[in-house]
C-alpha positions in Angstrom: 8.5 -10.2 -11.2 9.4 -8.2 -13.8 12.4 -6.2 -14.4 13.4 -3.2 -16.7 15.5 -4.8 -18.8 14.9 -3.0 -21.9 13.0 0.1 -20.7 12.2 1.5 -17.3 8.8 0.2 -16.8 6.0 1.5 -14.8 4.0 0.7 -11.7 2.0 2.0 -8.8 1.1 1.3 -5.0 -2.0 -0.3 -5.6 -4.8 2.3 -4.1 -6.5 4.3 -7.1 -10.0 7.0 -7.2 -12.9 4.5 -7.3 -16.2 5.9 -8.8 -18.3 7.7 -6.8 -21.6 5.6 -6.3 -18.8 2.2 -5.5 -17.8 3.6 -2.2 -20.9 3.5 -0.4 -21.2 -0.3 -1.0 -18.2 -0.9 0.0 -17.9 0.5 2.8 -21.0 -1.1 3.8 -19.6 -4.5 3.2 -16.1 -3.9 4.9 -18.3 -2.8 8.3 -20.3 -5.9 8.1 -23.5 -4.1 7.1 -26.5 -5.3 5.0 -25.5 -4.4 1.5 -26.5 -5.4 -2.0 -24.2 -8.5 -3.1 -25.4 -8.4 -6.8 -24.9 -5.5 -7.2 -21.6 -5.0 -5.2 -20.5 -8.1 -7.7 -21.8 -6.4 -10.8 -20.5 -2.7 -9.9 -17.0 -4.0 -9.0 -16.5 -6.3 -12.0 -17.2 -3.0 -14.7 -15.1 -0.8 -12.2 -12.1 -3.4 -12.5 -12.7 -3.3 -15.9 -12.7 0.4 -16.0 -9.6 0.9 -13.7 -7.4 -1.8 -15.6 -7.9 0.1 -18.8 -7.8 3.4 -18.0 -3.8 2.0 -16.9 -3.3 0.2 -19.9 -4.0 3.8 -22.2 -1.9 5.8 -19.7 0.5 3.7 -20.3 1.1 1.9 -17.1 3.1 -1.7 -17.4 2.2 -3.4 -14.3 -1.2 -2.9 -13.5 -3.8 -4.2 -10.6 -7.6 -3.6 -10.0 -7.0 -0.5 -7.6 -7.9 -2.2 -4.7 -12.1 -1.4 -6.5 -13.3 -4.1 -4.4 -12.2 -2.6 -0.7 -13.4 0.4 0.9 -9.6 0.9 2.4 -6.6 -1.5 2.4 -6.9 -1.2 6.4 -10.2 -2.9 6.9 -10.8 -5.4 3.8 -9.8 -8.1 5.8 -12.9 -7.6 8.2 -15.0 -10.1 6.1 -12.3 -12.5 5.4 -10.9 -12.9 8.7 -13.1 -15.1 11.6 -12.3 -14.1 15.4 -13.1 -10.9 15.6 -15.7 -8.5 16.7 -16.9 -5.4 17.2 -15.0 -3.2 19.7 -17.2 0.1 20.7 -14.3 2.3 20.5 -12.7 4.4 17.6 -10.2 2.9 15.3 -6.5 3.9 15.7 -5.0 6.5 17.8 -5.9 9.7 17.0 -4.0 11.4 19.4 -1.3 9.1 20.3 1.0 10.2 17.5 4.3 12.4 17.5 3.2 14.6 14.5 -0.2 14.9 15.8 1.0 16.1 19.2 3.9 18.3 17.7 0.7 20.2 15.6 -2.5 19.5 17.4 -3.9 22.7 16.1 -2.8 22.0 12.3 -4.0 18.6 11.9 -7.6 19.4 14.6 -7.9 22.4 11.1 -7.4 19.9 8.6 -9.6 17.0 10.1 -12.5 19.5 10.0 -11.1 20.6 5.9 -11.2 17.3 4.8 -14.5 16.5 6.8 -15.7 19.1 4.6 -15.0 18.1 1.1 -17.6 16.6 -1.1 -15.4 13.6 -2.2 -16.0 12.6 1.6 -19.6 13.1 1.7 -21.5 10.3 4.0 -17.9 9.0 5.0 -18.3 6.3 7.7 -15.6 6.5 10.5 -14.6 3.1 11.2 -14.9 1.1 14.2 -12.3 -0.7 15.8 -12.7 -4.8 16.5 -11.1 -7.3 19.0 -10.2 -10.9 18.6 -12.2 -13.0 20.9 -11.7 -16.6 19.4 -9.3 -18.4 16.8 -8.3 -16.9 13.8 -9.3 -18.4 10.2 -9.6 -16.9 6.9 -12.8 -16.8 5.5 -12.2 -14.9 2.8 -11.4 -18.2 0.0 -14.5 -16.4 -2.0 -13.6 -13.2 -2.1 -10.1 -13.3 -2.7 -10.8 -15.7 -5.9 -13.5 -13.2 -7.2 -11.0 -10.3 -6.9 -8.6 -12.6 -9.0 -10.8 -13.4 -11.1 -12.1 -9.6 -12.1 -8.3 -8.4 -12.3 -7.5 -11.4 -14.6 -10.3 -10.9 -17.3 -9.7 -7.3 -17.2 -6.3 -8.1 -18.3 -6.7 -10.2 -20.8 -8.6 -7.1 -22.3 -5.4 -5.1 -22.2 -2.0 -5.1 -23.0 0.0 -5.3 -19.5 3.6 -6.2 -18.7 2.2 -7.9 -15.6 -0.6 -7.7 -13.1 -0.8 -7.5 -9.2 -2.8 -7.7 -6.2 -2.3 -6.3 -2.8 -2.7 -7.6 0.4 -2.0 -6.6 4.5 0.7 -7.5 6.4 -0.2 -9.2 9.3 0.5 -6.5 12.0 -1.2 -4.0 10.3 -4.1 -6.4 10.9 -4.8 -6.2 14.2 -3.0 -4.0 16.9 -1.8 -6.3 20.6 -4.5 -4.5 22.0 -7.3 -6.1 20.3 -6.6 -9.4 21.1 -8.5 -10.8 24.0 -8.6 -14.4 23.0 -4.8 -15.4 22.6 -2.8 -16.2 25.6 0.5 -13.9 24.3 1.0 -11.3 21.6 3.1 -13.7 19.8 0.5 -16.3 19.2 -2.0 -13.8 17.9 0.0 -12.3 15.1 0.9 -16.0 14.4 -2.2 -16.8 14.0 -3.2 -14.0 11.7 -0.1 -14.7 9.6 -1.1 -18.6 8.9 -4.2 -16.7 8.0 -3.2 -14.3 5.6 -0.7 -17.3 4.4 -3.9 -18.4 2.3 -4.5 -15.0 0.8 -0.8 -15.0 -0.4 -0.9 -17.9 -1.5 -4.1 -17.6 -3.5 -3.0 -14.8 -5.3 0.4 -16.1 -6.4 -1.1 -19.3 -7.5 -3.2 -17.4 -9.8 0.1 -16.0 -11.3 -0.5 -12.5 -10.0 2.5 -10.5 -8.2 1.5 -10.1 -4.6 1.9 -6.7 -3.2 2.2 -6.7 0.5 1.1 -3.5 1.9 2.5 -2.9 5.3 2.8 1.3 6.5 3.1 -0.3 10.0 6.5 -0.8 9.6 7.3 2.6 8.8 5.0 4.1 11.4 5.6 2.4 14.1 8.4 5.3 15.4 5.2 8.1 14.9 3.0 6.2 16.3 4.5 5.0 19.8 5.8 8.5 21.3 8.6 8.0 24.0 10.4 4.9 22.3 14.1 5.4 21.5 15.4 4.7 18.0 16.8 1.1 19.0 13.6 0.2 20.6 12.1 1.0 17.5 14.5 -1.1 15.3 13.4 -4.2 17.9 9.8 -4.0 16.9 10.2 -3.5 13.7 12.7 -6.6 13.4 10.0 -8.8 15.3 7.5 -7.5 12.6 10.0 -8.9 10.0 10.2 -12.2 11.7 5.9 -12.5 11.4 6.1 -11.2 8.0 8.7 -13.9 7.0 6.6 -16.5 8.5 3.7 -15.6 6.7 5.0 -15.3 3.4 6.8 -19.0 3.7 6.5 -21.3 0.7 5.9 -18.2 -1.4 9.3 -17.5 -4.0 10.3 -14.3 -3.0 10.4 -13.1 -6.9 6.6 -13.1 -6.8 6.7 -10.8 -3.9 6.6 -6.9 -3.7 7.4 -5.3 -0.4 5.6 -1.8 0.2 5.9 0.6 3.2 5.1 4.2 3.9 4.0 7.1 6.3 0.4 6.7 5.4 -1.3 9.3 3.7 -1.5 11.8 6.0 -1.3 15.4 4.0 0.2 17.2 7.0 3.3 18.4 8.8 4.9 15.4 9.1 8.3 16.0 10.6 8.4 12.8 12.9 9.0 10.1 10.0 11.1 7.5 10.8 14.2 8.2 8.0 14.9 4.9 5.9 18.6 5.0 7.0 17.1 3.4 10.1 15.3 0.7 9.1 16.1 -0.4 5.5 18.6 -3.1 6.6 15.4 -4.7 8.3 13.4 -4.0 5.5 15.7 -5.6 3.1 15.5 -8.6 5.5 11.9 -9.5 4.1 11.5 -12.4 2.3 10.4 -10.2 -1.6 11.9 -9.7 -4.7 11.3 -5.7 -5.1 10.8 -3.1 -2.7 8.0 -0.2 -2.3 8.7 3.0 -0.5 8.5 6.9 -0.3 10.9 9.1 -2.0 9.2 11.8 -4.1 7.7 14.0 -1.4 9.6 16.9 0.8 10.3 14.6 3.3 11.8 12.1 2.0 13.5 12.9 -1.7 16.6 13.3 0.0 17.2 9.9 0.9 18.2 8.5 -2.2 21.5 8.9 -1.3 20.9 5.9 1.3 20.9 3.3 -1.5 24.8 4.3 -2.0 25.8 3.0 1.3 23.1 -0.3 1.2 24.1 -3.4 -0.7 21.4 -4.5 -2.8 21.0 -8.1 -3.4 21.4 -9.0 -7.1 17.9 -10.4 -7.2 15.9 -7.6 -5.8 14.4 -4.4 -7.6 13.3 -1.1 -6.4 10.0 0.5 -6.8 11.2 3.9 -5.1 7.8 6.6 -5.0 8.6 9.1 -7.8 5.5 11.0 -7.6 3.9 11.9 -4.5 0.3 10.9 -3.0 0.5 13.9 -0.3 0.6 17.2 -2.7 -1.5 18.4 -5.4 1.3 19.7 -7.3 1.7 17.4 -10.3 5.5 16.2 -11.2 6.9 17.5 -14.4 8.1 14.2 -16.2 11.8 15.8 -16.2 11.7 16.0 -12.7 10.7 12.4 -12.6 13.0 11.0 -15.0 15.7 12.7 -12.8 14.4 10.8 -10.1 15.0 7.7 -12.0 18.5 8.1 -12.8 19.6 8.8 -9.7 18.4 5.5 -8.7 19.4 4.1 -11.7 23.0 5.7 -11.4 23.3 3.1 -8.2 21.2 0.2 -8.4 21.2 -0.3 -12.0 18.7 0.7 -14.6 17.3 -2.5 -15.0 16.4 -2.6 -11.1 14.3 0.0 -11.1 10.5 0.2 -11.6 8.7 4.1 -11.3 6.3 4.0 -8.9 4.3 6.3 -7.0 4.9 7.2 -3.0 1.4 5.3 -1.6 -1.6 5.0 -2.6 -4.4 7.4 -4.1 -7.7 6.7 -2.8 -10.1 6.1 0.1 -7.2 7.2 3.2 -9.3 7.1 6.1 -9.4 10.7 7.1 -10.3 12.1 3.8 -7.1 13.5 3.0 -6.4 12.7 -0.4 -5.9 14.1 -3.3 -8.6 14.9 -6.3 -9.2 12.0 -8.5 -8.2 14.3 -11.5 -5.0 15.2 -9.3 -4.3 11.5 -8.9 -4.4 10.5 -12.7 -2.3 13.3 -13.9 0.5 12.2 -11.4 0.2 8.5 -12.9 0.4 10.2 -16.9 3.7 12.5 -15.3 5.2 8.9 -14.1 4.8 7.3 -17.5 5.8 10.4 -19.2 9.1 10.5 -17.1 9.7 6.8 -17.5 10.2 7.3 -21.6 12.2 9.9 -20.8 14.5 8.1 -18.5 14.6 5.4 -21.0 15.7 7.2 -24.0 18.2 8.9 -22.0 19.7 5.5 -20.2 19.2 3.3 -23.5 20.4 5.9 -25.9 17.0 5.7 -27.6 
């Protein structure tokens, strides 16, 4: 991976606005319906290309294929993944959810806004799926055709480095889906020697893997009644499958990101990053991805004072948010950046962005437009920060 070492350079989470007439293809093909595959192969090959270089004349360093060939990060793995099936029940827990049950009425008003918008016109709501016999990925094709796009793109641009992202196993499949494996251990073991062949596909192609993983940050929101040390248990036994599905890969081709989801809302029941980053830091990657732009959690910069930092890692703190339409001025950013430079070191840290900017389940993103000026701000701030920590 690379570092900053004579500039702060520039990243992002991975998620960014695909073109309009894309999303109803893939969505089609991440739900296992009938769809077009020459033209899904066509359409996503020019919408790589488009992506990557609209990064490259922003001025982005390390760039990917915004995730162009997935409908959402959460359900890609549909196709690649054999031992599942179609559950008839709705996916995730709508309800089960401290911030949803702290503001039923808000978040009821903004499902029905979002439902609303024309960016989510024909929207599919996504059905859940169960594991009824072994695990094996399947997805060998698709995986090397995503490479394959992101890496000709490149070679079209001028990049510091590119990436590729991929789910962490528990954000897979939930304990209740499984009805095949005889404990819950076995079936995340399963889908991490799974998702092993992913990884190790897209290293091998000499890509940065980007595992995405908002699991681990949710879990506390997302299992109401559970004390603060139960939460730190599941989160370590998530660790410990992560680990074991990473192994063989070098951690410094690795990127760690987690987050709160999307989720434009109230959100006063995130779990703070003082309580988990010493398990987070446990995981077997080179850099770390995580919020710390938006209103919720800016303040927690200050944790990185009290954490030791292994020499060998980087941070790719969120310096512009995904959950507010208000676009960062680049001062404000570069600010950002020397405060985490002021601890870690300047040549540790990489600008990102908070999570991603496209296709959240509910709708509840922000504009395109929005999106891209937030990605110009975080470049804009980066030379800033640079001239003021390099002297030039």
């Amino acid at each position: 991976m690379k570092r900053s070492e004579q500039r702060i350079i520039t990243s992002h989470v991975g998620s960014l606005p695909r073109p309009a007439d894309l999303v109803p293809v893939l969505q089609a093909k991440d739900a296992g319906l009938d769809y077009d595959r020459e033209l899904y192969a066509r359409r996503v090959s020019a919408s790589v290309r488009e992506v990557v270089r609209k990064q490259a004349d922003i001025g982005v360093d390390v760039i990917n294929d915004g995730e162009h060939s997935k409908a959402s990060f959460t359900s890609y793995h549909r196709t690649r993944l054999h031992g599942f099936e179609p559950a008839d029940k709705p996916f995730g827990d709508r309800h089960g959810m401290r911030d949803r049950m702290a503001f039923k009425a808000v978040y009821e008003d903004l499902h029905a806004m979002y439902a609303c918008r024309p960016l989510n016109a024909g929207r599919q709501r996504r059905g859940s799926v169960v594991c009824t016999g072994p695990i094996k990925y399947a997805g060998q094709d698709e995986v090397r055709a995503d490479v394959e796009n992101l890496k000709a793109a490149l070679r079209e641009v001028k990049a510091e480095e590119g990436f590729m992202t991929a789910l962490a196993p528990t954000n897979v499949a939930q304990p209740e889906q499984n009805e095949y494996y005889r404990t819950e251990e076995e079936f995340y073991a399963a889908i991490a020697e799974a998702m092993n062949e992913e990884y190790r596909t897209i290293v091998d192609a000499g890509l940065v893997l980007q595992i995405d993983d908002p699991r681990l940050a949710t879990h506390w929101d997302r299992n109401p009644g559970i004390s603060v040390e139960e939460c730190r248990k599941a989160i370590a036994a998530q660790v410990e499958i992560l680990n074991y599905a990473l192994r063989g890969i070098p951690e410094d081709r690795v990127r760690y990101h987690t987050c709160y989801s999307v989720n434009i809302g109230p959100r006063t029941h995130d779990f703070e990053l003082k309580n988990f980053v010493d398990l987070m830091l446990q995981i077997k990657a080179g850099g770390y991805s995580f919020e710390a732009s938006n209103p919720r959690h800016e303040h927690e910069w200050v944790v990185w004072e009290d954490v030791s930092l292994p020499d060998d890692k980087v941070l790719l703190p969120g310096l512009v948010s995904h959950c507010s339409y208000l676009v960062e001025h680049p001062e404000l950013v570069a600010q950002r950046i020397e405060r985490f430079a002021s601890i870690v070191g300047r040549e540790r840290v990489i600008a990102s962005n908070d999570c991603g900017f496209a296709t959240a389940a509910d709708g509840d993103q922000v504009h395109p437009d929005v999106a891209w000026a937030k990605m110009q701000a975080l470049v804009e701030g980066a030379r800033i920060a640079t001239e003021r920590l390099w002297g030039r």
